[in-house]
C-alpha positions in Angstrom: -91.5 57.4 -15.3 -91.5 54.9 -18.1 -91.0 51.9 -16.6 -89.6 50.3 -13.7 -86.7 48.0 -13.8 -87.1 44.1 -13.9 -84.2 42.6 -14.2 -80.5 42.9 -14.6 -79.0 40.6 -16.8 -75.4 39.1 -16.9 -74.2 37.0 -19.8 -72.0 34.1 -19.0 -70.8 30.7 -19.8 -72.8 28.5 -17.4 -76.0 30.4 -15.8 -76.8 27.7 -12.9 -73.1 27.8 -11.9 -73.1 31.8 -11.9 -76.8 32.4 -10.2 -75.2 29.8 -7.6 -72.8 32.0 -6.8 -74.5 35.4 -6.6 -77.4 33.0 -4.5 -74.7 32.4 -1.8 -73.3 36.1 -2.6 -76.3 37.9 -2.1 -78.8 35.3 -0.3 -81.3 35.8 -2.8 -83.0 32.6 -3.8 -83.3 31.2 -7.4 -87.0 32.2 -8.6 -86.8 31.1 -12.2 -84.2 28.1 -13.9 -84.7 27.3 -17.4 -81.0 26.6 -17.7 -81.8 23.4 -19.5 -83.8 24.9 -22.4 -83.7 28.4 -22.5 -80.2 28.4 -21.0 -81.8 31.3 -18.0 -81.6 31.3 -14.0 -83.2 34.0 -12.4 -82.6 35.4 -8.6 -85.1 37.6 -6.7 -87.3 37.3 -3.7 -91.0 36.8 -3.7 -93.3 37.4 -6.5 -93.3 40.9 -7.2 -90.4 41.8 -5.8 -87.9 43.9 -8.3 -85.3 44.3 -9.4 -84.2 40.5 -10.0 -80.5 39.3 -10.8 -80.8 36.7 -14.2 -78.2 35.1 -16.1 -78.3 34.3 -19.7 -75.8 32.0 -21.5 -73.8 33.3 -23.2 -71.1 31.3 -25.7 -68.0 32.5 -26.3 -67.8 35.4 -23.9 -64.7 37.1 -23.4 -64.8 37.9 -19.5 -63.6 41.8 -18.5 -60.1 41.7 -17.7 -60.3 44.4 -14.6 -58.3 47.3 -15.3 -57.3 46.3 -18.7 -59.5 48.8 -21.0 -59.0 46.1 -23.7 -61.3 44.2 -22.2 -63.7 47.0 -20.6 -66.1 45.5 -17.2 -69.3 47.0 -18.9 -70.9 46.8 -15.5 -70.6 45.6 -11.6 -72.3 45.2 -8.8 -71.8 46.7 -5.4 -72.2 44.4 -2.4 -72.7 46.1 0.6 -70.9 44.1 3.8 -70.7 44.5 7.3 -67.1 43.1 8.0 -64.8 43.1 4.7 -62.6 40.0 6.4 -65.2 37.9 6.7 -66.9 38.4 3.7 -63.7 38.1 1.5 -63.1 35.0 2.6 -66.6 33.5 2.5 -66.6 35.1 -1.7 -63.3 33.5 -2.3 -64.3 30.5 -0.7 -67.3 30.2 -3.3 -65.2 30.7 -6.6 -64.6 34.9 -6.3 -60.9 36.0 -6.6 -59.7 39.1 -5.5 -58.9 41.6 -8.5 -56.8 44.6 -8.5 -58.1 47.8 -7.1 -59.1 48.9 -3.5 -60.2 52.1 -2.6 -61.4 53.9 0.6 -64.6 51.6 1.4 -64.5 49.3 -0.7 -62.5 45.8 -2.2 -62.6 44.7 -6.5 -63.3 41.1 -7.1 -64.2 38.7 -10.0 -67.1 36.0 -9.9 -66.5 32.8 -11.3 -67.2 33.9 -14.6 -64.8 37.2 -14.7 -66.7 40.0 -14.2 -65.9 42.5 -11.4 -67.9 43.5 -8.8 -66.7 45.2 -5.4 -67.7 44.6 -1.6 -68.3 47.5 -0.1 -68.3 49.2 3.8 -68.9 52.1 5.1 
């Protein structure tokens, strides 16, 4: 092993409006907000604890446009849920909208900012 990972990063327009979502998303608190300076918001748990979620701003972004290859999603997170119903309408409720695409276990989605991500069940 080389390393271990520390963070995953997503650009976007407006990190403290972003990392509040994913907060209420995920329940991960925010560990780290330099969104005033260094325009950076970081999620994770307690010291130590890895990987974190950050967001970086990011001018000008063009969001993915999910399933357009155009505009490719580069990356997304899977959120694992217990019932699909309720957690749909507590995402959409905080600014999520629901994207094309559903498969066998799982629903596509886009945060505020436009990139995908899925909640998934088993």
């Amino acid at each position: 092993m080389i390393g271990q990972l520390r963070s995953m990063v997503i650009d976007c327009p407006d990190p403290r409006a972003l990392a509040g979502f994913y907060a209420e998303l995920l329940g991960l608190p925010m560990i780290e907000d330099n969104s005033d300076g260094d325009d950076w918001v970081v999620l994770g748990g307690p010291p130590g604890h890895l990987p974190r979620l950050a967001f970086q701003r990011a001018p000008g972004l063009r969001a993915p446009a999910w399933p357009d290859p155009e505009r490719p999603q580069q990356f997304h997170l899977d959120v694992t849920v217990d019932d699909i119903e309720t957690a749909e309408k507590a995402a959409l409720a905080l600014g999520a909208r629901r994207l094309p695409g559903q498969g066998d276990g799982f629903r596509v989605y886009a945060d505020p900012a436009g990139h995908p991500f899925c909640l998934c069940w088993d």
